[in-house]
N, C-alpha and C positions, 0 to 999 in steps of 0.2 A: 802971382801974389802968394808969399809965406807968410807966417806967423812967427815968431822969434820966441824964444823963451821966455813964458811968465803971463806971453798976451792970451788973454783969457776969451778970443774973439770966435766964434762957433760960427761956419758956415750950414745956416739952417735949409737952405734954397735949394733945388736941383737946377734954378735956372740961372744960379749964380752962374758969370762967365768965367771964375775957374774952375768951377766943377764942371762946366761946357768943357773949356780947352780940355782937363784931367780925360772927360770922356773921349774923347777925341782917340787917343792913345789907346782906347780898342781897338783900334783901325790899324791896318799894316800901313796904307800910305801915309800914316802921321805916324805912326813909331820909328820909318824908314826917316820921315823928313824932321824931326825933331832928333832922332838916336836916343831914344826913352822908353820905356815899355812898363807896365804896370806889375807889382806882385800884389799876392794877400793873403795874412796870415803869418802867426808869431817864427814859425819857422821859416818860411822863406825871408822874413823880414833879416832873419839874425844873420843867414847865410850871406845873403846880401849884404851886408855891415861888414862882414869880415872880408869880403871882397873889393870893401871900400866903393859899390857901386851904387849908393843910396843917395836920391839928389833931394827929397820930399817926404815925408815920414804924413799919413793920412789916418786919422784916428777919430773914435768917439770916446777914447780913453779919457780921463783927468790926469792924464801924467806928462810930466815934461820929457821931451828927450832933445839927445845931443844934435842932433839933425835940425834943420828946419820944419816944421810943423804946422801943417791942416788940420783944424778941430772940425769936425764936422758931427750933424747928427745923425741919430740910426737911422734915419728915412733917405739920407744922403750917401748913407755908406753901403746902405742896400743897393743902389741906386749905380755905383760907382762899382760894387761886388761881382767878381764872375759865379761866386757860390749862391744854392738859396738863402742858405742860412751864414751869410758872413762874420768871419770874427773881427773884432772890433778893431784891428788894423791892416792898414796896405800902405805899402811906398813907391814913389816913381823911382825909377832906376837908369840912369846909362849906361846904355852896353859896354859888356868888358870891353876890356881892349887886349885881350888875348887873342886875337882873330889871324894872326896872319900865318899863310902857307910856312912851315918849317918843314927843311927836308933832311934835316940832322937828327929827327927822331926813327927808333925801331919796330914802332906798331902804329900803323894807322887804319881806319874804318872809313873805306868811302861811301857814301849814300847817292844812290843815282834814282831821283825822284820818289823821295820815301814822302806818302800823302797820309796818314792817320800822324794825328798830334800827339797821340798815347803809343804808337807804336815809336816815334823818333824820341822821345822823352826816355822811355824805357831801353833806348838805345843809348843814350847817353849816359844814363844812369849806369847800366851794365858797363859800358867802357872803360868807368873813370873805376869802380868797383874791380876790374880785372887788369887795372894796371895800363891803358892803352894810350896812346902820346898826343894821337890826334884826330879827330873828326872833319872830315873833309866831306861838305853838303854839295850837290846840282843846285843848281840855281834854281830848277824848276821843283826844289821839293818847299814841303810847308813849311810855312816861318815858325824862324826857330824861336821869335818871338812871341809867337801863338798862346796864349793862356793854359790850355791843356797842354802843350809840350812845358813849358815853365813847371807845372804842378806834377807831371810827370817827370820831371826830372828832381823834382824831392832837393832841388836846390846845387845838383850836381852842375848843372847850366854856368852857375858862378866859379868852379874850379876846371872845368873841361876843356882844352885848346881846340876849340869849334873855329872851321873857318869854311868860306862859300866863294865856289869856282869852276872851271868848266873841269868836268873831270877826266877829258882826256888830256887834257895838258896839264891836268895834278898829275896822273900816270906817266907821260911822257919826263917831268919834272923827278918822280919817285925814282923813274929806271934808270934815269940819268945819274943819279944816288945813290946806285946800286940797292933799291929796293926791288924786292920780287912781287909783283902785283897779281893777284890770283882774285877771280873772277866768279860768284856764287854762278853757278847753273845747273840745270836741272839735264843737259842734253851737251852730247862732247865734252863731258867729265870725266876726272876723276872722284874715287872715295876719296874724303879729308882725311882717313890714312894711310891714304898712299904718299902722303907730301912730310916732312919730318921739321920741326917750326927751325929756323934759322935767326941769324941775326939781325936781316928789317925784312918787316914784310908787311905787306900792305892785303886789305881783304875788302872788295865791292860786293855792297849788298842793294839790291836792287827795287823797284817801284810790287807794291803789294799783289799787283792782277797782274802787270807782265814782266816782273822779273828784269834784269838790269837787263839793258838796250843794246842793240848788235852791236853797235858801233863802240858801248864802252867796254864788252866784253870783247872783242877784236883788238885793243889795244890793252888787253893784258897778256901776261906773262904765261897765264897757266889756268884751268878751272878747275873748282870743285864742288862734289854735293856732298850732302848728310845722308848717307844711305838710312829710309824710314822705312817702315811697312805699314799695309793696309791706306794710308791714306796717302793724297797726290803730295803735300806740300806742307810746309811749317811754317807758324806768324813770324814775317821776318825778324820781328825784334826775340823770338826765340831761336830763328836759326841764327841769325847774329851772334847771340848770348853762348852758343855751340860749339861755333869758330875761336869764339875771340879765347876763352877757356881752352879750347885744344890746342890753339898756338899761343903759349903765353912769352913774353920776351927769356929770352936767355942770359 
């Protein structure tokens, strides 16, 4: 159920059934089975619009908009809120429809089971900031529809060519493409300057505690680490942010 322009009708209920169905869409197995996901807040709203991904516009505002429209009240909008303190709108979304493998681009970021929602958000955010073509997810990492990945990515989610697949046969795909796929590791590396950035190259960053997987590092081209000191290792969405800046396209 929407509301059209002008209709002055206020969802007061939390147990209204479209505020049910709405909630619902917390859920990964009903964002997956609907293809809908939730934002909230004046900015992700707008990014979203110019994305043209806005199917529901949810408010306790008095104002009309161009979208269809949920009046609802503050006890419902709390209610429907991922934040404590929510601002007075949120809209339902359909996922882009940017999502598919391309292998005519010159920089890609593969993720092979990235689990924090602030760490993949800030991953996307960094990529699309330093120019990068595409984001290729594991299957087994967190949804990229997650709440906290959405709000970490400051709305970059809407311009970013994200897509989800096994990734050794995104790499077998890349090489086939004449991409060079280089593999973060910590052990059988090289320094990242030992390598001098070319024209496609693709860069795997791996799961938070172990690091990308034998098997997807075996099916690259090449490894590399960040030579640090004093400490073991760096939050992947900083070593990510490292790479993608020291190899930028040419």
């Amino acid at each position: 159920v929407t509301y059209q322009k002008g209709e002055a009708y206020m969802i007061t209920s939390i147990q209204n059934e479209t505020i049910k169905k709405i909630m619902k869409l917390k859920q990964k197995k009903y964002r997956d089975l609907e293809d809908q996901f939730l934002i909230e807040g004046y900015h992700l709203v707008e990014e979203a619009k110019k994305a043209n991904c806005i199917e529901t516009i949810i408010t306790t505002l008095h104002e009309i908009f161009e979208e269809p429209t949920i009046y609802v009240s503050s006890n419902v909008m709390e209610k429907l809120a991922f934040t404590k303190t929510p601002q007075p709108i949120m809209a339902i979304c359909h996922k882009p429809h940017h999502r598919l493998f391309n292998t005519n681009h010159q920089r890609y970021l593969l993720l092979d089971n990235i689990q924090d929602p602030g760490n993949l958000g800030t991953i996307i955010r960094t990529a699309l900031a330093l120019g990068y073509d595409q984001i290729i997810m594991s299957y087994n990492s967190v949804d990229l529809y997650n709440d906290k990945v959405i709000r970490a990515t400051q709305g970059a989610l809407f311009q970013m060519s994200i897509c989800q697949m096994d990734l050794i046969e995104a790499i077998t795909s890349l090489q086939q493409n004449d991409v060079r796929v280089y593999g973060t590791s910590l052990h059988q590396a090289q320094p990242i300057h030992h390598y001098q950035p070319q024209d496609k190259m693709a860069f795997v960053l791996g799961n938070e505690g172990q690091g990308v997987s034998q098997a997807v590092l075996d099916a690259c081209d090449a490894h590399l680490y960040i030579p640090i000191q004093v400490i073991e290792s760096l939050n992947v969405a900083i070593a990510g942010a490292i790479v993608m800046y020291h190899f930028p396209k040419i």
